[in-house]
C-alpha positions in Angstrom: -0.8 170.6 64.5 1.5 173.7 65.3 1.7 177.0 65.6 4.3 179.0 64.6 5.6 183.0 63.1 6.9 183.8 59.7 7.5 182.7 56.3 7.3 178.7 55.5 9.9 176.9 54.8 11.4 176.3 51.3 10.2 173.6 49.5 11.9 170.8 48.7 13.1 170.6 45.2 13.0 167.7 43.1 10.5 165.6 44.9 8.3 164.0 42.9 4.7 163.6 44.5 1.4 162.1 42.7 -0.6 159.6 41.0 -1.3 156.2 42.5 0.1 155.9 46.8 1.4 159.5 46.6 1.6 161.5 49.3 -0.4 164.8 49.7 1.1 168.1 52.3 -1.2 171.2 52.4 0.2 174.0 55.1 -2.9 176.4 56.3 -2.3 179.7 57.8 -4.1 182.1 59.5 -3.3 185.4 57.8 -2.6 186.2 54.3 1.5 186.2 53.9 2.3 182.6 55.5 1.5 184.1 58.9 -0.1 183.6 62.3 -1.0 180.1 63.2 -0.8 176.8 60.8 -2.1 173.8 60.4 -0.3 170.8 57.9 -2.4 168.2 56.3 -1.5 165.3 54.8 -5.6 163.8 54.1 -9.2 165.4 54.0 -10.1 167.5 56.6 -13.9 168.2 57.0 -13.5 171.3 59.3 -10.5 173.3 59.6 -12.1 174.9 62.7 -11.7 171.2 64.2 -7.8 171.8 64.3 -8.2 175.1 65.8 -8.0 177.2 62.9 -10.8 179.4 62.9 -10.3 181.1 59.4 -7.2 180.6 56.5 -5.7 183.7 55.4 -2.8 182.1 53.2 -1.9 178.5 51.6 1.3 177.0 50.9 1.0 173.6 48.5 4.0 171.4 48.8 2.4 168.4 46.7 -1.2 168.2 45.7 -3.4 168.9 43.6 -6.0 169.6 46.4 -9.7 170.9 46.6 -11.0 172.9 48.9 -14.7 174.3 49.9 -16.0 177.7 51.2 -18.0 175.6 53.8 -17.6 172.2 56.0 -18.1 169.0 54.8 -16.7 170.1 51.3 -19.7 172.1 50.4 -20.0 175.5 49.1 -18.0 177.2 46.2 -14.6 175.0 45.1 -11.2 176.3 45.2 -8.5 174.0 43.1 -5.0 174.1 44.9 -2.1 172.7 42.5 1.5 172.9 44.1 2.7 176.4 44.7 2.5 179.2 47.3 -0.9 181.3 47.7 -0.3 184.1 49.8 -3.9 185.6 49.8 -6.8 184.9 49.0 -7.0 186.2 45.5 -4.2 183.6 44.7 -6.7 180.9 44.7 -9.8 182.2 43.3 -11.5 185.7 41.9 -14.7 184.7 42.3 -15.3 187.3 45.0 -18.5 185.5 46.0 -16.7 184.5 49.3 -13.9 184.8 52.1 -14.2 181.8 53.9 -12.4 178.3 53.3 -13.3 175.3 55.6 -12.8 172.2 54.6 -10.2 170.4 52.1 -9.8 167.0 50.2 -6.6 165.5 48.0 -7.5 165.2 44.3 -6.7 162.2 42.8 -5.6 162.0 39.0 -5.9 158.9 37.2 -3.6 159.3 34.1 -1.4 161.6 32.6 -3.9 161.7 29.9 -6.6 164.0 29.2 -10.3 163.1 28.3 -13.5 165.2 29.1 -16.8 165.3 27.1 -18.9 168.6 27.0 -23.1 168.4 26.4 -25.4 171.3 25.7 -28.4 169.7 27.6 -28.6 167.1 30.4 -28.0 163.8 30.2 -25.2 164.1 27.7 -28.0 165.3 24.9 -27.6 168.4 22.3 -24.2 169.8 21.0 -21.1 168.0 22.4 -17.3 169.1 22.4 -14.7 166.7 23.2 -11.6 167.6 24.8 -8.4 165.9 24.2 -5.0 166.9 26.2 -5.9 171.2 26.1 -6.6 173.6 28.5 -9.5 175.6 26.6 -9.9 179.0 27.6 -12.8 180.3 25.6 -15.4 177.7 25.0 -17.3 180.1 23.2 -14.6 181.7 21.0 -14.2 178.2 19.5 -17.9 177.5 18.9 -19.6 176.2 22.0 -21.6 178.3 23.7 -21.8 178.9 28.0 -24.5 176.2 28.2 -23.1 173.3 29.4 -25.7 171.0 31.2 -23.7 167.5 31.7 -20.6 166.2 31.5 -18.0 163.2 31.1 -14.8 163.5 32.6 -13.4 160.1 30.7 -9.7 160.5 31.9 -8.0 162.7 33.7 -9.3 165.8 36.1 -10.8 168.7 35.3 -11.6 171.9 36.5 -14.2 174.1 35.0 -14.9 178.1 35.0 -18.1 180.4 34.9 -16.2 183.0 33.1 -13.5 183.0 30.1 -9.9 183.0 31.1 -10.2 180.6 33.9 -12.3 183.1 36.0 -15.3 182.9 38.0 -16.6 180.0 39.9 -14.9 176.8 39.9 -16.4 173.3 39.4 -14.1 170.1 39.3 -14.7 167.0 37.4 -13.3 164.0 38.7 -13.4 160.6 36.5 -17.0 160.1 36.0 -20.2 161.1 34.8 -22.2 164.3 35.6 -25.8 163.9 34.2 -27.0 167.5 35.4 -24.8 170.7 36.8 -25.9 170.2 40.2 -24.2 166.9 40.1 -21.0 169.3 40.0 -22.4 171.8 42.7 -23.3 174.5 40.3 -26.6 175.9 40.5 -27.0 177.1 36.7 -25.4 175.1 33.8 -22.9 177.8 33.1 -19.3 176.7 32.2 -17.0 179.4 29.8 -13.5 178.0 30.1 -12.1 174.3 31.4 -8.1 173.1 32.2 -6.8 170.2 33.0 -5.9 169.7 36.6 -1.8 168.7 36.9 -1.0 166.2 39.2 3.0 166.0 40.1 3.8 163.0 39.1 3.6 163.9 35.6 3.7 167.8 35.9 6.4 168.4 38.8 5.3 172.2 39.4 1.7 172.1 38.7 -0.2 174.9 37.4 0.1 177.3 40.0 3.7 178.1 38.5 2.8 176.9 35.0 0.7 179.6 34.4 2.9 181.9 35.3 5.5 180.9 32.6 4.2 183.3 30.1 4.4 180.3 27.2 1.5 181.0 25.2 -0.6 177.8 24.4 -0.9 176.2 20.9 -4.1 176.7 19.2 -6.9 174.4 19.1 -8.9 173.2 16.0 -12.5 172.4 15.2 -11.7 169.6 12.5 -10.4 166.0 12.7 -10.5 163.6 15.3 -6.2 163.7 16.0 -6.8 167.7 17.2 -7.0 168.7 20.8 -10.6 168.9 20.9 -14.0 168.4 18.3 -17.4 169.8 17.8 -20.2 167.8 17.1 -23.9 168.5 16.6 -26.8 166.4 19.1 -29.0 164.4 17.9 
């Protein structure tokens, strides 16, 4: 740990970082603007008040992706944090609900593909939309509704949203299955918009900067199995 004044250093450019033995950084500091005292992380940390930070006013990725937790022991709301600098805390989350961040965890990322399974009810019952390699973010302006009670998360991660637009609460899916929406910490099965999570070994400046590129996406459709994502009915 050390504490130090100022801006953080540059990043270094061209590194590539991710997917099986890569290495994870995460710099911590206390104030928003990269100021005050820091911490650097390079694993999970349960407490961040353990390394003598008592709060986290700014965040500067250097390679990720990373999730962090409003409370210890990675509980409590979820903030995702791809590569990229977050200078306050609207940076990494509009949910509003809370100020406080304190504890963190690397993400892993399995594949450069992209595979998650949407259900109506629990226990991967009722309607189901399948996801193929697309960042969705309207579930409901392309015919699936906000209820969304389980999930499978077949390949790749994930990263869900209350709201449209990638807004609201955040819930990520990891490879796996999530038979009920407490299983992904949510307390109401209530998911509006999903991305895919980049992970730098196959998207070198993550989706902190990605988003910013102003390249507007390619439009999904509702029919045939080779589009980025279908609709099916339960049974």
């Amino acid at each position: 740990m050390s504490e130090q004044q100022g801006a953080p250093e540059q990043l270094a450019a061209g590194k590539s970082q991710g997917g099986a033995g890569a290495t994870y950084k995460v710099v911590l500091y206390e104030f928003e603007n990269f100021r005050g005292k820091k911490i650097e992380l390079s694993a999970e940390c349960k407490d961040v008040g353990e390394k003598n930070l008592e709060k986290v006013g700014s965040i500067v990725v250097e390679s990720g992706p990373w999730v962090a937790f409003e409370r210890q022991g990675f509980a409590g709301e979820q903030f995702v944090l791809e590569k990229g600098e977050y200078p306050r805390w609207s940076t990494w989350t509009n949910s509003q609900n809370s100020y406080s961040l304190l504890s963190l965890r690397p993400l892993r990322v399995d594949s450069a593909e992209h595979k998650l399974q949407l259900f109506e009810n629990g226990g991967f019952a009722g309607r189901k939309m399948e996801i193929v390699d697309d960042d969705v973010p309207s579930l409901w302006a392309h015919g699936f509704q906000d209820r969304v009670a389980s999930v499978k998360a077949l390949n790749g991660t994930w990263v869900g949203y209350m709201y449209p637009g990638y807004r609201g609460r955040q819930y990520v899916f990891e490879r796996g299955d999530y038979k009920h929406w407490n299983d992904w910490g949510a307390t109401a099965p209530q998911v509006q918009s999903v991305r895919r999570v980049r992970d730098m070994q196959w998207h070198k400046r993550g989706w902190h900067q990605l988003k910013e590129s102003g390249k507007p996406p390619s439009p999904p459709s509702i029919s045939g199995t080779s589009k980025p994502w279908t609709l099916s009915e339960g049974h």
